[in-house]
DRENGUTOR-853589 format. One record per residue (C-alpha): residue in one letter; x, y, z; residue number from 1. Coordinates in Angstrom, 1 decimal. Layout:
residues N
  residu      px      py      pz  num
       A       X       Y       Z  NUM
...
***
This chain:
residues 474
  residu      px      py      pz  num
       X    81.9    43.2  -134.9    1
       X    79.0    44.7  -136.8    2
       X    75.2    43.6  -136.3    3
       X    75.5    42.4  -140.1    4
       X    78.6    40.1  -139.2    5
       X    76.7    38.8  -136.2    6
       X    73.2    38.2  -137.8    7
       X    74.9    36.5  -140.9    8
       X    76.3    33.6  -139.2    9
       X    73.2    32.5  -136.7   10
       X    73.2    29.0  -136.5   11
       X    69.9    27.2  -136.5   12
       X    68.6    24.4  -134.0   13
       X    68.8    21.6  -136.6   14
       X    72.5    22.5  -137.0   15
       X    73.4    23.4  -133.7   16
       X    72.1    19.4  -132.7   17
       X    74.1    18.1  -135.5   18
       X    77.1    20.1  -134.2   19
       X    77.0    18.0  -131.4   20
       X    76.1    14.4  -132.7   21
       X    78.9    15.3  -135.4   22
       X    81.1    16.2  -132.3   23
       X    80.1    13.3  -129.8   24
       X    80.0    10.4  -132.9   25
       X    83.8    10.5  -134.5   26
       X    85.9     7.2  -134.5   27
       X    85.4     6.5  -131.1   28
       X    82.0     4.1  -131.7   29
       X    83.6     2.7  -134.8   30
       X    86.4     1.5  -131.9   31
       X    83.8     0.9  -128.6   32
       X    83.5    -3.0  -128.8   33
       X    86.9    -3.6  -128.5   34
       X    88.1    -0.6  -126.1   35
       X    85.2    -1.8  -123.8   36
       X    85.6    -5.4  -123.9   37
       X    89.0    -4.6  -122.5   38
       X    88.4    -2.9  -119.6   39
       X    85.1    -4.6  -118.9   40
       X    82.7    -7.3  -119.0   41
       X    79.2    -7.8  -119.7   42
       X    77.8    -7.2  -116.3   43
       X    79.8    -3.9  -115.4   44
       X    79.7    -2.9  -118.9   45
       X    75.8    -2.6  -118.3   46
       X    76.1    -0.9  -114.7   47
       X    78.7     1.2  -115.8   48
       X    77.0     2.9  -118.8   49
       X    74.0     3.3  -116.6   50
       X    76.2     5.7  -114.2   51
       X    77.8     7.3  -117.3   52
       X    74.5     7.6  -118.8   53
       X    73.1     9.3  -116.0   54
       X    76.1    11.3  -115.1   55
       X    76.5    12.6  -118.9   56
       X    72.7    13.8  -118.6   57
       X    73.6    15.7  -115.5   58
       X    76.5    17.6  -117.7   59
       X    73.9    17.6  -120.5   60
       X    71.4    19.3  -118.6   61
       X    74.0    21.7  -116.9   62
       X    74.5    23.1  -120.1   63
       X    70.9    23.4  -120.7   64
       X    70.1    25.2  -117.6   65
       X    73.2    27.5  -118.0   66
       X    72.3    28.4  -121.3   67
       X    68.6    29.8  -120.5   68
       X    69.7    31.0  -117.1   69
       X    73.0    32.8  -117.8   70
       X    72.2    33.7  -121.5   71
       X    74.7    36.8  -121.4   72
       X    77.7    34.1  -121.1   73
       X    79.4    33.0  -124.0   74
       X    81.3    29.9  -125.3   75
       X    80.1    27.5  -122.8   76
       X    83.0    25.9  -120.6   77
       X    85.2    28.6  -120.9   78
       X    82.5    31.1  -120.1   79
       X    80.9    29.3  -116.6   80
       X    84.4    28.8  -115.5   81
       X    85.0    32.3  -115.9   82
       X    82.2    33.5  -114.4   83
       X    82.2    31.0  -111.3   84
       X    85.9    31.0  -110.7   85
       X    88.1    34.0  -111.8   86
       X    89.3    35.2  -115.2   87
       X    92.6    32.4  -115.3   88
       X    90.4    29.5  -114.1   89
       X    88.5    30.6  -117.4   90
       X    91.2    30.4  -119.0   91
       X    92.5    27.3  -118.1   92
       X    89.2    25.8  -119.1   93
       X    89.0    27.4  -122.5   94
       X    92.9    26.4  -123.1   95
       X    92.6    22.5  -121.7   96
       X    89.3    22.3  -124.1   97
       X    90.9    23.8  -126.8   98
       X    94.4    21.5  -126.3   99
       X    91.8    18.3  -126.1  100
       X    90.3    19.4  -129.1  101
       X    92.8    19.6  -131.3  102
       X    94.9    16.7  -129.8  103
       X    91.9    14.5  -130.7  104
       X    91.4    15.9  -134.2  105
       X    94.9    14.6  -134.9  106
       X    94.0    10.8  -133.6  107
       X    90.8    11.6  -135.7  108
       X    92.8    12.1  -138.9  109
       X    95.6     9.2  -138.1  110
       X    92.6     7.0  -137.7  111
       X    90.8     8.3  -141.1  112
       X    94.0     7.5  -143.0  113
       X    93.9     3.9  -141.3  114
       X    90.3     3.2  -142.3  115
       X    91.2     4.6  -146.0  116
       X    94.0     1.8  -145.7  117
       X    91.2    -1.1  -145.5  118
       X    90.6     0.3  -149.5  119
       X    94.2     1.6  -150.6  120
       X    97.4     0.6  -149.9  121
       X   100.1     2.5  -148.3  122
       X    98.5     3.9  -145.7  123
       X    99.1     1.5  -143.0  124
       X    98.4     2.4  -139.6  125
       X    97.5     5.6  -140.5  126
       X   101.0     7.2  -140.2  127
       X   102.5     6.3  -143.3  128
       X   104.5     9.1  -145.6  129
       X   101.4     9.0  -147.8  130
       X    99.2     9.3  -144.8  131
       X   100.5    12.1  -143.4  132
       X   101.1    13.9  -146.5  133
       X    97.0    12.6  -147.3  134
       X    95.7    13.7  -143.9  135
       X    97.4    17.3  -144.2  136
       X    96.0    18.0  -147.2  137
       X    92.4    16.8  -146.1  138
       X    93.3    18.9  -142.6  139
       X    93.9    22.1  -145.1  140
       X    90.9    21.4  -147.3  141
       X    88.8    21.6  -143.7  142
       X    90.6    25.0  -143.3  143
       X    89.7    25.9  -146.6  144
       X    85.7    25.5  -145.8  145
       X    85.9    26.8  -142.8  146
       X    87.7    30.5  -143.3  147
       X    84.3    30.8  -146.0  148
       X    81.8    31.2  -142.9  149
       X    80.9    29.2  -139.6  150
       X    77.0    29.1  -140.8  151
       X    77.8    27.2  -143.9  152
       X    80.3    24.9  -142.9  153
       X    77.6    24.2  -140.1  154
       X    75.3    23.4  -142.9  155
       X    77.6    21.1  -144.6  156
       X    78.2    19.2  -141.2  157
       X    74.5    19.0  -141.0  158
       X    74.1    16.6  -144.2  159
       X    77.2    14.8  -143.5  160
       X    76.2    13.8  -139.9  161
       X    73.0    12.5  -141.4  162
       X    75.3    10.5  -144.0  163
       X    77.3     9.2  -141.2  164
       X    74.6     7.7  -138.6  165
       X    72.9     5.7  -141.0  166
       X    75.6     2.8  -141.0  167
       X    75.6     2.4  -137.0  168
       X    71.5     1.9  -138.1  169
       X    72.2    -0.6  -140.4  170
       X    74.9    -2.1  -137.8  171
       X    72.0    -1.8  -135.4  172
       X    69.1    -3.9  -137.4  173
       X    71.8    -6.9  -138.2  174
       X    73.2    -6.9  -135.0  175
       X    69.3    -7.5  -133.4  176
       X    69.0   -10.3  -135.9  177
       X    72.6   -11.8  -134.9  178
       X    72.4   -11.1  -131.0  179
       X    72.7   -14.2  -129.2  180
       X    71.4   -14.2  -125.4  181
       X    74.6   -17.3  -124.6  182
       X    77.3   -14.7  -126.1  183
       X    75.7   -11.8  -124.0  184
       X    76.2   -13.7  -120.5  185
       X    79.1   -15.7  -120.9  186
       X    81.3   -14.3  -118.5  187
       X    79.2   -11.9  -117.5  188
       X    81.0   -10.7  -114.8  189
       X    84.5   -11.1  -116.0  190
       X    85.7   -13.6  -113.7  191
       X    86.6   -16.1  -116.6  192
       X    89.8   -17.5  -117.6  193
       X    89.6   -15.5  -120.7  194
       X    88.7   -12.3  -119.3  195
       X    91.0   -11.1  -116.7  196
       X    90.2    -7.9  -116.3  197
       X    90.3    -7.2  -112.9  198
       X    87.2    -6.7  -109.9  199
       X    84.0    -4.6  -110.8  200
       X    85.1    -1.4  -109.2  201
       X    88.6    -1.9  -111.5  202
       X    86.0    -2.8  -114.2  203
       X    83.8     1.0  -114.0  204
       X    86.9     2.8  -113.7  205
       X    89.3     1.5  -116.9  206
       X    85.9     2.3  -118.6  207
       X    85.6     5.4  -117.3  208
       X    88.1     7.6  -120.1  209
       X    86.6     5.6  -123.0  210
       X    82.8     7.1  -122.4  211
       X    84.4    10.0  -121.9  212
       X    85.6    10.1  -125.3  213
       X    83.0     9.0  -127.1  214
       X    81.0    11.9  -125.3  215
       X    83.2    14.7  -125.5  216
       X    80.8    17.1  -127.4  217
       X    77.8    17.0  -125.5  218
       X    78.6    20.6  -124.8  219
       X    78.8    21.2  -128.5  220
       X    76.1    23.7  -129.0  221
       X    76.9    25.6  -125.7  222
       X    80.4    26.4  -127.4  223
       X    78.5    28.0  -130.4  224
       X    75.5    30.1  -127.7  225
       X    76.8    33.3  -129.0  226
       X    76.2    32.4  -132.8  227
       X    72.5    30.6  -132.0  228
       X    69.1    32.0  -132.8  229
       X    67.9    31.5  -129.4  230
       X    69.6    30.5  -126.1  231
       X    66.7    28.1  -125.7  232
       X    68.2    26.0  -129.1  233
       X    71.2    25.7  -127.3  234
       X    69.4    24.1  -124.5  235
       X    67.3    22.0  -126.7  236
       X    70.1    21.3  -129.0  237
       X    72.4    19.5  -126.1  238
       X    69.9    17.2  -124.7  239
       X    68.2    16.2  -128.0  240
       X    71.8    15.5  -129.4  241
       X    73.4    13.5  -126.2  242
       X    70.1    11.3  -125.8  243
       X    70.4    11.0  -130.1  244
       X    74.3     9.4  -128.7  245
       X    74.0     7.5  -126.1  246
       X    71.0     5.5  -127.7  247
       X    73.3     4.5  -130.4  248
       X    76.2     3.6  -128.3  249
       X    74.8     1.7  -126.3  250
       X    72.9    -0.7  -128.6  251
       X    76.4    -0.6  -130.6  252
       X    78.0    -1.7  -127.4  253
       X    75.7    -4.2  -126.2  254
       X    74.5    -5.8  -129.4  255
       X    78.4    -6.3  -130.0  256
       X    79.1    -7.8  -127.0  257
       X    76.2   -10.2  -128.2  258
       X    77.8   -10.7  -131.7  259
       X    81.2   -11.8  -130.6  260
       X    82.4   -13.1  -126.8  261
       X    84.1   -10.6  -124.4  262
       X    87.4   -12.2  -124.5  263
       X    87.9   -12.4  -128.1  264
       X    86.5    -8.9  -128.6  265
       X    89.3    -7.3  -126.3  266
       X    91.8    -8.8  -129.4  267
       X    90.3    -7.5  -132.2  268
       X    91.8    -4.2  -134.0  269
       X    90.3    -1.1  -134.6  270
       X    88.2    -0.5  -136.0  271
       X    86.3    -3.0  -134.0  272
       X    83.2    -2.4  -134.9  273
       X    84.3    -3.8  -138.7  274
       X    85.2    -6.9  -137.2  275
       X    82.4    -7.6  -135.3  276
       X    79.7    -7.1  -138.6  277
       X    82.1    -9.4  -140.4  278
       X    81.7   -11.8  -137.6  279
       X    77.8   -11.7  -138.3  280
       X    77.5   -11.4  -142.0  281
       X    80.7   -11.8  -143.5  282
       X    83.3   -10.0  -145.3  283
       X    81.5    -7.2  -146.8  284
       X    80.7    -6.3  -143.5  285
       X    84.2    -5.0  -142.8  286
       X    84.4    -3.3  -145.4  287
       X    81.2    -1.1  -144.9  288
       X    81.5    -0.1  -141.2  289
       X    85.6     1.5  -142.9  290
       X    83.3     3.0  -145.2  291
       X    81.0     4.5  -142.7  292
       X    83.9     5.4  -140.2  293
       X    85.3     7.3  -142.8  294
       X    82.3     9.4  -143.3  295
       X    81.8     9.8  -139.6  296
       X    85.0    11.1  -139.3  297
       X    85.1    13.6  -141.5  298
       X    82.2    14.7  -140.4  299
       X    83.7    14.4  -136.6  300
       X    86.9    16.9  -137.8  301
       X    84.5    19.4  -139.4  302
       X    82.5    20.2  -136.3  303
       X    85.7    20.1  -134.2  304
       X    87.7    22.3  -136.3  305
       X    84.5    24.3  -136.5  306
       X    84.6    24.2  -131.9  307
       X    88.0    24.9  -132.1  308
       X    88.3    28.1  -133.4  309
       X    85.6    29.4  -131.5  310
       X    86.8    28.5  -128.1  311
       X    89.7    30.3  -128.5  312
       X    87.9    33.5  -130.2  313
       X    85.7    34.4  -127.4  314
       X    88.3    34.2  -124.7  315
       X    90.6    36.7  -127.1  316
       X    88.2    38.7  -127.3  317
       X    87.7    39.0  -123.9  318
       X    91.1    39.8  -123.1  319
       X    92.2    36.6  -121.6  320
       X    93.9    35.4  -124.7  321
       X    95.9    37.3  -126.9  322
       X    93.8    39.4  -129.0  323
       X    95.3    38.4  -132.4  324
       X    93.3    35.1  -131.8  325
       X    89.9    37.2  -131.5  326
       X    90.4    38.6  -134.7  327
       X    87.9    37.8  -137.9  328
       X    87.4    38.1  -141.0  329
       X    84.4    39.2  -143.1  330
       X    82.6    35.9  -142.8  331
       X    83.0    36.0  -139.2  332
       X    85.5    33.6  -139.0  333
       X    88.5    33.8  -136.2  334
       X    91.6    33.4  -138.7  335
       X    94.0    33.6  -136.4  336
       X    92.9    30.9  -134.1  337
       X    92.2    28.7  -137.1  338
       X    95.7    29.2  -138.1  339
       X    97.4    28.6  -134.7  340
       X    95.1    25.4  -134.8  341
       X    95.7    23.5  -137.6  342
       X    99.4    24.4  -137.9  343
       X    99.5    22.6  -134.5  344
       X    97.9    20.0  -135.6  345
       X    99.9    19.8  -138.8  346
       X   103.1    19.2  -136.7  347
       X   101.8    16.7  -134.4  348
       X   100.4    14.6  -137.5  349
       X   104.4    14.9  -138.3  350
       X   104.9    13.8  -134.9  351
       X   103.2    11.1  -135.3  352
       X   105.2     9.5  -138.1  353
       X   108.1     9.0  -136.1  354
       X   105.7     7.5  -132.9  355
       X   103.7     4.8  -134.5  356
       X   102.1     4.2  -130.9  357
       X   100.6     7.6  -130.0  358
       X    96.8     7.3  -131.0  359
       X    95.4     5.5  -128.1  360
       X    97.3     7.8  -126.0  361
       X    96.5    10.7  -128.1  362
       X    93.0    10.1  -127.0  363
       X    93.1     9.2  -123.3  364
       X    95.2    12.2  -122.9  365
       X    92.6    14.4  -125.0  366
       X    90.2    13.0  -122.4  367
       X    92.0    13.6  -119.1  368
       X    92.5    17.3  -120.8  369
       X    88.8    18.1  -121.1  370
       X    87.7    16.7  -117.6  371
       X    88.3    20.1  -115.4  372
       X    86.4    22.1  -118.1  373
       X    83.4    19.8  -117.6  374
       X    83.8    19.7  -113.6  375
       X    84.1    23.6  -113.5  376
       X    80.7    24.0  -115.3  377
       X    78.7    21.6  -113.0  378
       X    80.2    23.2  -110.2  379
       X    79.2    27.0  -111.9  380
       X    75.5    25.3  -112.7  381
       X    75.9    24.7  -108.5  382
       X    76.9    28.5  -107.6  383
       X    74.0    30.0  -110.4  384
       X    71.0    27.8  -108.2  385
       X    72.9    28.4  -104.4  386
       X    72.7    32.6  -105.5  387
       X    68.6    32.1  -106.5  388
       X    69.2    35.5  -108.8  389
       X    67.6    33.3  -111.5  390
       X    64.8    31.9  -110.0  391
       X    66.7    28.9  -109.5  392
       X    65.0    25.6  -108.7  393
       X    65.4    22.5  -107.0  394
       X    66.1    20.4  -110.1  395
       X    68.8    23.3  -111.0  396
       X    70.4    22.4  -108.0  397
       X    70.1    18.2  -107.8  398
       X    71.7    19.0  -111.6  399
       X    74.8    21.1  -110.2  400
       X    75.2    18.7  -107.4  401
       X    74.8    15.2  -109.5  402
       X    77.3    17.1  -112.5  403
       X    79.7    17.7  -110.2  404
       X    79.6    14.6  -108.5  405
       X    80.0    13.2  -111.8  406
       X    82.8    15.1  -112.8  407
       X    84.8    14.4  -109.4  408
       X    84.0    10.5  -110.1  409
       X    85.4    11.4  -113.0  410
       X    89.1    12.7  -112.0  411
       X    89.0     9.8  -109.9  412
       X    88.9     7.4  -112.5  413
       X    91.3     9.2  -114.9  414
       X    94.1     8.3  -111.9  415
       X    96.9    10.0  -110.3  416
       X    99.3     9.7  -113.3  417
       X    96.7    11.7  -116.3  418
       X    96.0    14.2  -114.1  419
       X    99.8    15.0  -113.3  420
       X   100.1    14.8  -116.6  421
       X    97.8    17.4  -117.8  422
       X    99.4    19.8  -115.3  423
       X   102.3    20.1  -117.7  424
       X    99.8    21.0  -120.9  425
       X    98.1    23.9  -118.2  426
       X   101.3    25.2  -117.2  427
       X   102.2    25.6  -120.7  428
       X    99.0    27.8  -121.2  429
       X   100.2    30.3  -118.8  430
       X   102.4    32.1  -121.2  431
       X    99.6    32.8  -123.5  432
       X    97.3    34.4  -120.6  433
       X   100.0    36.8  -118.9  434
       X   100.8    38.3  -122.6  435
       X    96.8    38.7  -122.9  436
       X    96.8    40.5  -119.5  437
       X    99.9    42.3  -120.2  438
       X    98.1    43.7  -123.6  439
       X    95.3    44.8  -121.3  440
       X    97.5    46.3  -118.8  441
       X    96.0    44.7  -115.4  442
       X    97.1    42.8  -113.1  443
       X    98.4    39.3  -113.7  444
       X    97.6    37.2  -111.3  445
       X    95.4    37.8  -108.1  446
       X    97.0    36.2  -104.6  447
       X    94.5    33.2  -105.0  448
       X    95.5    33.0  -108.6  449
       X    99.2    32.7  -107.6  450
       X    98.4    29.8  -105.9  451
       X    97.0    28.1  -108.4  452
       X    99.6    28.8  -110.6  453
       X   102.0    27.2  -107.6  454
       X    99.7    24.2  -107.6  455
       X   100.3    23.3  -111.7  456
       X   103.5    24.3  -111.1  457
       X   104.4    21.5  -109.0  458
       X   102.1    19.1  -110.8  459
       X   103.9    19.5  -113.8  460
       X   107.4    19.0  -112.1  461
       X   106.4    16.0  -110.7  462
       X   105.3    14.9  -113.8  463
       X   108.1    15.7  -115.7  464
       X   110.5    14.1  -113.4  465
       X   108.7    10.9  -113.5  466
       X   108.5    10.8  -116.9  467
       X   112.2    11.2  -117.2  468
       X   113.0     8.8  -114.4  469
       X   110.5     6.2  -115.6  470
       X   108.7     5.9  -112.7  471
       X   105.8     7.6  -114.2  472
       X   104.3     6.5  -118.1  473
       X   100.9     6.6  -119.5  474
***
């Protein structure tokens, strides 16, 4: 790749902080009230985003600290995990980001056609005929922008992530006005009749996947350090866009939890967030927070489409992927990776028609996918400070050791039966990495790798047994 190709598609700081608010703010705070309200109440929901808070600032600032001290490392999570842990951990992490990615793009587009539903009919649930056949042509038009160059489909992402933040502001303002301090603590520890919803450990943990969600992307920018003007933007860019999020979601969630009680927000249908404006102004208010989650997620597809083809272009490149999926073409773009992508994505929307339950598990599957990726990188921010080659410093090192903390908390949460099940979706991975190694005729796997691979191996049979026994389900 030439130095014109490269300087051509720099990404500037404004855009690289919109990649990740556009990434981080999809359909998932559109859908908080009532995804929280059901696995917690008022008084865990508080401690609980204080601990993700904090721990999704630890990743935030991992990603910081890597990108000024290891600016020579590319691509972000698949980069530190290379670097920390061997060239098929690396892998694994680029290939488990990369399957999250694109499995939540397809929830993303199931739940765009839903919310064009609340305005047109036929669309249903969001898996319709004519919302399949709607969704794949809005998935193609995405393709469309994007083969015509990363910069200025970053651009474009820009001004629609500005379009779609200003109706969670107007949310915001009402919901201050409509907030009512008797809602708020009713219940407040979820011991009511109503509530159910178990202790407050049970409480942190079923909310544990849903933050998660709604912050995959706080590595946004890292993804795109090779196309940046400066490693320090990509710094910059991560914590001012994850402090941007989590200010918003959390007045969203607690103002809603204000608005309307726990119990009956655990019932109401997605998009929640709809039903709880029409609880404090009326109608119209449905109507606008469909019309502001379909802006924010088309917005939310652009930037991922945009992540997805990088993540797998760098690895390619590198010899760890096949290196059809490294190539480009004269805007910069990775073609072939775009292609694989959205033909994927294009027969799991299919899929979806004929399994009208898939989205929520779509998305807690995307989730469980993407924890390892962040883990590995908290535990890589760990090594870099431990080695001092980079006039590492204490806080580099209370970072690592908080991320990673985090992260393990994190696996914890997701339980037993996700983590099984992403073994099978790593396993199928390995095909892809021994025909990259075989193209670069070395060695396959080391002895340490082997085990590894033995490890997945018997994950994923586990799983797979247990899914077609029945003793295991999502």
């Amino acid at each position: 790749m030439g130095d014109r190709t490269v300087s051509s598609s720099k990404v500037s700081l404004a855009a690289l902080t919109a990649l990740g608010i556009g990434s981080m703010i999809g359909g998932g705070i559109f859908g908080l009230p009532q995804q929280m309200a059901r696995a917690a109440a008022p008084g865990p929901l508080i401690i609980g985003w204080f601990i993700t808070g904090f721990g999704m600032l630890m990743l935030a600032f991992v990603y910081q600290r890597l990108a000024i001290s290891r600016p020579e490392i590319n691509a972000g999570v698949y980069g530190y995990a290379r670097a920390g842990f061997g060239d098929l951990v690396g892998f694994s992490s680029a290939w488990g980001y990369w399957l999250s990615a694109w499995i939540g793009n397809v929830g993303y587009l199931v739940l765009l056609m839903a919310s064009l539903g609340v305005f047109l009919p036929g669309f249903g649930d969001g898996n319709t005929a004519l919302a399949i056949g709607v969704a794949s042509v809005v998935m193609w038009m995405y393709h469309v922008l994007i083969l015509r160059g990363i910069r200025e489909a970053a651009i474009i992402n820009f001004i629609v992530t500005v379009g779609k933040i200003l109706p969670l502001i107007v949310f915001i303002i009402i919901g201050l006005f409509a907030f009512k301090l008797d809602i708020f603590a009713h219940e407040f520890w979820g011991s009511g009749a109503g509530v159910g919803i178990g202790d407050v450990l049970s409480q942190f943990k079923g909310m544990m996947l849903v933050t998660v969600w709604v912050f995959i992307g706080v590595e946004g920018a890292s993804v795109f350090s090779e196309r940046a003007r400066t490693r320090a933007d990509v710094g910059r860019a991560t914590i001012l866009g994850f402090l941007s999020v989590l200010a918003l979601l959390l007045a969203v969630n607690v103002l809603s939890y204000g608005i309307v009680p726990c119990s009956e927000l655990a019932k109401f249908g997605d998009p929640s967030l709809a039903g709880v404006l029409e609880a404090a102004v009326g109608p119209w208010g449905a109507e606008f927070i469909a019309l502001g989650l379909i802006v924010s997620l088309v917005g939310a597809l652009l930037s991922w489409f945009l992540m997805l083809a990088e993540i797998v272009r760098v690895p390619a490149q590198e010899g760890l992927m096949p290196s059809f999926l490294g190539r480009e073409n004269a805007k910069a773009v990775p073609v072939n990776a775009l292609w694989l992508t959205m033909g994927l994505v294009q027969l799991f929307l299919i899929w979806t028609y004929f399994n009208a339950s898939t989205y929520t598990r779509l998305i807690s599957l995307a989730s469980a996918l993407i924890l390892l990726p962040y883990l590995l990188s908290a535990l890589f921010q760990v090594l870099v400070s431990l080695k001092g080659g980079t006039k590492a410093k204490a806080f580099d090192l209370v970072v690592g050791v908080l991320g990673s903390a985090y992260g393990l908390w994190l696996l914890y949460a997701a339980g037993l039966v996700y983590l099984l099940y992403t073994a099978i979706f790593y396993v199928l991975g390995l095909p892809f990495y021994i025909w990259a190694r075989r193209e670069q005729k070395v060695k396959v796997f080391s002895t340490a790798e082997w085990g590894l691979v033995a490890l997945f191996s018997a994950m994923s049979v586990y799983a797979v047994h247990g899914l077609a026994t029945g003793a295991l389900s999502l």
